[in-house]
PAPAKE-67465 format. One record per atom (N, C-alpha, C, O): atom name; x, y, z; chain. Coordinates in steps of 0.2 Angstrom, whole numbers, padded with zeros to 4 digits. Example, Ala and Ser with C-alpha at 12.3 -4.5 7.8 and 13.67 -1.06 7.14 Angstrom:
% PAPAKE-67465
ATOM    a       u       v       w   c
ATOM    N    0066   -0028    0039   A
ATOM   CA    0062   -0022    0039   A
ATOM    C    0066   -0016    0039   A
ATOM    O    0071   -0017    0042   A
ATOM    N    0064   -0011    0035   A
ATOM   CA    0068   -0005    0036   A
ATOM    C    0064    0000    0039   A
ATOM    O    0067    0006    0040   A
***
This chain:
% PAPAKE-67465
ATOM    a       u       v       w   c
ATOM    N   -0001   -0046   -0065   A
ATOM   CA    0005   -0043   -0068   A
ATOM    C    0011   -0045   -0063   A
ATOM    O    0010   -0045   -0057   A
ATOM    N    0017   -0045   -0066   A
ATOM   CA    0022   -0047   -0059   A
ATOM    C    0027   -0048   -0061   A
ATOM    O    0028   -0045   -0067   A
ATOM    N    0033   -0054   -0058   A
ATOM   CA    0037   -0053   -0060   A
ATOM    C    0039   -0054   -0068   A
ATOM    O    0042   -0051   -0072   A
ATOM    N    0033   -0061   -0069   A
ATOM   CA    0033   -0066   -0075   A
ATOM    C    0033   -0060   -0079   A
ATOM    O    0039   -0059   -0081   A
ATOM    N    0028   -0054   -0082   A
ATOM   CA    0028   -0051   -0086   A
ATOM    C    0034   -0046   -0087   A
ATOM    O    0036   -0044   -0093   A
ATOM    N    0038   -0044   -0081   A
ATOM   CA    0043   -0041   -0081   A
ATOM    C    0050   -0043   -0085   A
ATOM    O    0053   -0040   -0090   A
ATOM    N    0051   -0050   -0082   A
ATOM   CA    0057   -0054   -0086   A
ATOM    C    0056   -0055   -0092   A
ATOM    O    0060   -0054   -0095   A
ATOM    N    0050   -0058   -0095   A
ATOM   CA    0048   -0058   -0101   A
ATOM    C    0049   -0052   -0106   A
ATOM    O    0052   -0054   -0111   A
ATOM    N    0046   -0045   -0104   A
ATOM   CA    0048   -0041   -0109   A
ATOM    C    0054   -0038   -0108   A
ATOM    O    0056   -0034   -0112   A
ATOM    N    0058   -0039   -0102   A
ATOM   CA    0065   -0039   -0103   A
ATOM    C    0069   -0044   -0109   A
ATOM    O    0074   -0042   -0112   A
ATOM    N    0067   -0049   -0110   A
ATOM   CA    0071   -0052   -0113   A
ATOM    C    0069   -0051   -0119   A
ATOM    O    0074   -0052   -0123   A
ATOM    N    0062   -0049   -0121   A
ATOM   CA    0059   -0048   -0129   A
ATOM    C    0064   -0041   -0131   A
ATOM    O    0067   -0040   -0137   A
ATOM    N    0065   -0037   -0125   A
ATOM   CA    0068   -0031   -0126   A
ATOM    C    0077   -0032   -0129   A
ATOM    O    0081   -0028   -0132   A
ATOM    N    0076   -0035   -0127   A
ATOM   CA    0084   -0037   -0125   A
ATOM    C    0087   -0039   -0133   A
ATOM    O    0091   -0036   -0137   A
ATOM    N    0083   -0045   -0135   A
ATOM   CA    0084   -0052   -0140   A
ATOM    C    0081   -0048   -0145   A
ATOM    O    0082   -0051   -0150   A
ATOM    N    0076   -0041   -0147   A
ATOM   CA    0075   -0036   -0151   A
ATOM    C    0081   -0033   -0152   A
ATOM    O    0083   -0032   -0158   A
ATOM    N    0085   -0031   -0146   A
ATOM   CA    0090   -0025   -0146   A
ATOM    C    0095   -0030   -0151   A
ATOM    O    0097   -0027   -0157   A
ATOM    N    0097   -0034   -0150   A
ATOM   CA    0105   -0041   -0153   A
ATOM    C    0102   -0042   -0158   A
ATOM    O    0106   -0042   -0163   A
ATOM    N    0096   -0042   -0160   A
ATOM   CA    0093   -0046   -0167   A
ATOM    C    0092   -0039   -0172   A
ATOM    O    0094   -0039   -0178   A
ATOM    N    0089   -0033   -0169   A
ATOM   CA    0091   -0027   -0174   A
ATOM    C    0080   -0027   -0175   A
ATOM    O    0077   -0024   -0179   A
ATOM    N    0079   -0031   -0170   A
ATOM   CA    0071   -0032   -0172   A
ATOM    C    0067   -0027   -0169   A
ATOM    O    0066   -0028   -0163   A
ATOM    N    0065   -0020   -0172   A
ATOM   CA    0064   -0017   -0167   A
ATOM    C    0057   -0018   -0163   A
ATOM    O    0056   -0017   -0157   A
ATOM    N    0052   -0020   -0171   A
ATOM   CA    0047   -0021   -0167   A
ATOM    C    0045   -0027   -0161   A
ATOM    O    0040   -0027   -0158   A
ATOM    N    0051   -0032   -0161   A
ATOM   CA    0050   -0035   -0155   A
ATOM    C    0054   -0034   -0147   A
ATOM    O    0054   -0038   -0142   A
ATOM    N    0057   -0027   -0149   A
ATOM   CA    0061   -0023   -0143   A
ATOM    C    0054   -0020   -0142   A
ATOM    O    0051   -0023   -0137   A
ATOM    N    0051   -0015   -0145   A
ATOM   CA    0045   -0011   -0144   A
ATOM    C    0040   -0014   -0140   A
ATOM    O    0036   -0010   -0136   A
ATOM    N    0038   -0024   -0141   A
ATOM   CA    0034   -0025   -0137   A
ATOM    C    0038   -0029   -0131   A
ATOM    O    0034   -0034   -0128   A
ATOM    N    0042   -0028   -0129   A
ATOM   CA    0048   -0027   -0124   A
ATOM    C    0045   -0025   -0118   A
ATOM    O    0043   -0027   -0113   A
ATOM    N    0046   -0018   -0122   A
ATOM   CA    0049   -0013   -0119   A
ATOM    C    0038   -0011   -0115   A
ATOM    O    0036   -0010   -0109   A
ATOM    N    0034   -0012   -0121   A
ATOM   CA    0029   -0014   -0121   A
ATOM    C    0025   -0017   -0112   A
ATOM    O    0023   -0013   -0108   A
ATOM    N    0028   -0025   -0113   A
ATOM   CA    0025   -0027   -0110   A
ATOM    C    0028   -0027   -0101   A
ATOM    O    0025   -0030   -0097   A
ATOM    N    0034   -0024   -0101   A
ATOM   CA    0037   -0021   -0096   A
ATOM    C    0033   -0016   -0093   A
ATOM    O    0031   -0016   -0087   A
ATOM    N    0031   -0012   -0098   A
ATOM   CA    0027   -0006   -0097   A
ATOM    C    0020   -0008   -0092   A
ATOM    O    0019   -0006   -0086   A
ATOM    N    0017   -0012   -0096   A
ATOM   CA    0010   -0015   -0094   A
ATOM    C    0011   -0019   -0087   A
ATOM    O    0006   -0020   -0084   A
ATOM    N    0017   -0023   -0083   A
ATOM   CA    0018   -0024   -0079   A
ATOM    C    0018   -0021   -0074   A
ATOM    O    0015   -0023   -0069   A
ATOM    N    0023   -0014   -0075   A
ATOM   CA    0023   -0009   -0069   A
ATOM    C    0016   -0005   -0069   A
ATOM    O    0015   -0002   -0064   A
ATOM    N    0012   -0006   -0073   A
ATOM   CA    0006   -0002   -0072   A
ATOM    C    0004   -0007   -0069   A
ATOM    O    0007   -0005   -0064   A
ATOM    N    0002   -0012   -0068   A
ATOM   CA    0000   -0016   -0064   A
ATOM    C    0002   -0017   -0057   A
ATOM    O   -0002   -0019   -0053   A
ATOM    N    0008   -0017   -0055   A
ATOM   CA    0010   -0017   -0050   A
ATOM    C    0009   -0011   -0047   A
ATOM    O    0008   -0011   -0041   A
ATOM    N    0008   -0006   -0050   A
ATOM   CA    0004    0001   -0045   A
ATOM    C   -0004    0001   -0044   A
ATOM    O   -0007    0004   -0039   A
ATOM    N   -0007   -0003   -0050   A
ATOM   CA   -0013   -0005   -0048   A
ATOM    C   -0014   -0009   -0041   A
ATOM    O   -0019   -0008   -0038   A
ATOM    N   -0009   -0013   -0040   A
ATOM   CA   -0011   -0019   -0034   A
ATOM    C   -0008   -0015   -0028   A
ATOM    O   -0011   -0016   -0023   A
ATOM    N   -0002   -0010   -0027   A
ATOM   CA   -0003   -0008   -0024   A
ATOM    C   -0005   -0001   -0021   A
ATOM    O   -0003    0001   -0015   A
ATOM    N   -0009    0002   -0026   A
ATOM   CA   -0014    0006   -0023   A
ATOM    C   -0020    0002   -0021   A
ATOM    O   -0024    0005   -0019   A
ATOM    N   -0020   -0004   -0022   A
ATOM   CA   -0025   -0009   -0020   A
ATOM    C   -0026   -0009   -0012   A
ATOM    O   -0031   -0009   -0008   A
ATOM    N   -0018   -0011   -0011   A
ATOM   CA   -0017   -0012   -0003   A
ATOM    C   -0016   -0006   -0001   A
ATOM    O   -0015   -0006    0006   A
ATOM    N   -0015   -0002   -0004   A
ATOM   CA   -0014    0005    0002   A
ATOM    C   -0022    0007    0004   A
ATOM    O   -0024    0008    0010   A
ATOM    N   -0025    0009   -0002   A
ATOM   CA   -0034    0007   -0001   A
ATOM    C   -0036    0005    0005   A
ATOM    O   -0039    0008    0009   A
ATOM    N   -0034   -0003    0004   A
ATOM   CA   -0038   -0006    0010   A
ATOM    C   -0034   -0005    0017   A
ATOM    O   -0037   -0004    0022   A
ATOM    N   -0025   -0005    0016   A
ATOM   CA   -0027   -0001    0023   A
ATOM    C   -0027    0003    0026   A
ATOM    O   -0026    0004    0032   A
ATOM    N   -0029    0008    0020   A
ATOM   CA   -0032    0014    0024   A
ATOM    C   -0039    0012    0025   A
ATOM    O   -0040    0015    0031   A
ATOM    N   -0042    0011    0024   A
ATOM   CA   -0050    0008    0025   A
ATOM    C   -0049    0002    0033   A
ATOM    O   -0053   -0002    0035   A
ATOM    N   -0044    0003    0034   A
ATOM   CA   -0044   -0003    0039   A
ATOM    C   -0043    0001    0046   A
ATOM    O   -0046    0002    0052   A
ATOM    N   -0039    0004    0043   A
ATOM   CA   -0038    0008    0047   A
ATOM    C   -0042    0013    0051   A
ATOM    O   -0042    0014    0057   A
ATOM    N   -0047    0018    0045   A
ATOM   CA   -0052    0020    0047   A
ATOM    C   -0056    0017    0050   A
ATOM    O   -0058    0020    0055   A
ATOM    N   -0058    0011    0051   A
ATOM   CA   -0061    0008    0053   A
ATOM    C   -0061    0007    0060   A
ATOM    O   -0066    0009    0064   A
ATOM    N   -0056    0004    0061   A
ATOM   CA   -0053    0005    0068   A
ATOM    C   -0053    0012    0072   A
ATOM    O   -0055    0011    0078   A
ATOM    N   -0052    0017    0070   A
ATOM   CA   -0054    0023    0071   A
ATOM    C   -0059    0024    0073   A
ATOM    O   -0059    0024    0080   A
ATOM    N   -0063    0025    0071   A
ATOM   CA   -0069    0023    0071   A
ATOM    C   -0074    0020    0077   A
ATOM    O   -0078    0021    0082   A
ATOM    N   -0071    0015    0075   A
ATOM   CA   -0072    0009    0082   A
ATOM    C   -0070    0012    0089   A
ATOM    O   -0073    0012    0094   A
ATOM    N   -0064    0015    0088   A
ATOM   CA   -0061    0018    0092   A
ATOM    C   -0055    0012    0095   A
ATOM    O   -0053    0012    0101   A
ATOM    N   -0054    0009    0092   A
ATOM   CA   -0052    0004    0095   A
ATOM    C   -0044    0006    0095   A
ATOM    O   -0042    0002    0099   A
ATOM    N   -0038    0011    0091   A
ATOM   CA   -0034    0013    0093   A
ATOM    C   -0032    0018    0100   A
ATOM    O   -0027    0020    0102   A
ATOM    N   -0039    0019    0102   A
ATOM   CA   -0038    0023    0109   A
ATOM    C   -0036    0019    0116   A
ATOM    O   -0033    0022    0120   A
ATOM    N   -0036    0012    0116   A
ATOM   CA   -0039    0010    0121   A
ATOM    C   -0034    0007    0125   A
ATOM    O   -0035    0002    0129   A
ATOM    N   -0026    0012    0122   A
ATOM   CA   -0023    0011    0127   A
ATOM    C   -0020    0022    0130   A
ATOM    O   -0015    0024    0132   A
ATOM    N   -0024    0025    0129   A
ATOM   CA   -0023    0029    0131   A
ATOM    C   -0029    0031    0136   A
ATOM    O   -0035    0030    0135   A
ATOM    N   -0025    0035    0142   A
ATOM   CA   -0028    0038    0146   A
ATOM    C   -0037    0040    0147   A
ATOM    O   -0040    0043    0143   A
ATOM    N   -0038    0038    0150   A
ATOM   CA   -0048    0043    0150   A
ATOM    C   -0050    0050    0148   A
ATOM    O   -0054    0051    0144   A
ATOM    N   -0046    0054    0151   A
ATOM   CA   -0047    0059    0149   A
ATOM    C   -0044    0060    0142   A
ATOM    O   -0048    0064    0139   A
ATOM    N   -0041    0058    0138   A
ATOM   CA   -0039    0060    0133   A
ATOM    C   -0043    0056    0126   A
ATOM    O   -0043    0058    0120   A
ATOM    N   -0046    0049    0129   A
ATOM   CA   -0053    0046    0124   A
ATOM    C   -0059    0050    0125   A
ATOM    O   -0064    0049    0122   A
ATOM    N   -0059    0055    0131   A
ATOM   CA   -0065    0058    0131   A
ATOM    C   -0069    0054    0134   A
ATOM    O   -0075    0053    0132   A
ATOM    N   -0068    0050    0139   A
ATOM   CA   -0074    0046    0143   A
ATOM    C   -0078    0049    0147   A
ATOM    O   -0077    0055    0150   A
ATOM    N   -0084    0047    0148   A
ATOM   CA   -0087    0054    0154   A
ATOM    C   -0085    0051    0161   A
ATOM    O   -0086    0054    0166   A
ATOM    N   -0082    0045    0162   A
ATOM   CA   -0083    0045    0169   A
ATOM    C   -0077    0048    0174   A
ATOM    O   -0071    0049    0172   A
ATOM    N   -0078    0049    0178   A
ATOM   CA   -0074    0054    0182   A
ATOM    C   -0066    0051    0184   A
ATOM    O   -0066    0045    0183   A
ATOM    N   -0062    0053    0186   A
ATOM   CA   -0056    0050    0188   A
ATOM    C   -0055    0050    0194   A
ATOM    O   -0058    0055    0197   A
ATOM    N   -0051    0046    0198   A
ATOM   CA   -0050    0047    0205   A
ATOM    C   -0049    0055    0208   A
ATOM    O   -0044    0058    0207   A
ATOM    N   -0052    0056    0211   A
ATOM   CA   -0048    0062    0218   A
ATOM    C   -0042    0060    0219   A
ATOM    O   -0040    0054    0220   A
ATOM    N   -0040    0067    0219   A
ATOM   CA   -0034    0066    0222   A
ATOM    C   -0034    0069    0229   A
ATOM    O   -0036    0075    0229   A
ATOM    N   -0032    0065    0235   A
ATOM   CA   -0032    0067    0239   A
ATOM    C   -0026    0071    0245   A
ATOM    O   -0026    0071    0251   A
ATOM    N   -0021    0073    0240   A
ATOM   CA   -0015    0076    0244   A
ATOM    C   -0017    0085    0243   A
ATOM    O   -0015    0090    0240   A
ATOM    N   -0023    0085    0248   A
ATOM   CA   -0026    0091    0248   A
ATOM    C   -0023    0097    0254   A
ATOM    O   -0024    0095    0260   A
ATOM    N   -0020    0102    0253   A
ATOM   CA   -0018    0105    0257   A
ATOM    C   -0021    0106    0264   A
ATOM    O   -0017    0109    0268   A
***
């Protein structure tokens, strides 16, 4: 579904409306309709995936890996600080 579908039953809608055709405004109006459902189908498609990509990476851990040690929870220790009174 896409644009093709959109412009098309625009114009079926339109050239029903001038002609007095209602049933070919109807499938206008129709196939318009079926367009935009389609367009929410494709993108909840990609919203899907990227949230699945996302999780993923999560996951991996691989968004952490620009922050600090202690805050990824690493076990290994951090420097001493040595400015001990």
């Amino acid at each position: 579904m896409g644009t093709k579908d959109h412009v098309v039953g625009k114009a079926k809608e339109v050239a029903g409306k001038a002609t007095g055709d209602r049933k070919l405004a109807t499938k206008g109006r129709a196939q318009q309709a079926k367009a935009k459902a389609g367009d929410a189908v494709q993108e909840a498609k990609e919203t899907t995936a990227g949230a699945a990509d996302a999780a993923k990476e999560a996951v991996r851990g691989d968004e952490h890996d620009d922050e600090p040690e202690a805050v990824r929870g690493d076990e290994r220790e951090a420097p001493e600080d040595d400015t001990r009174a």
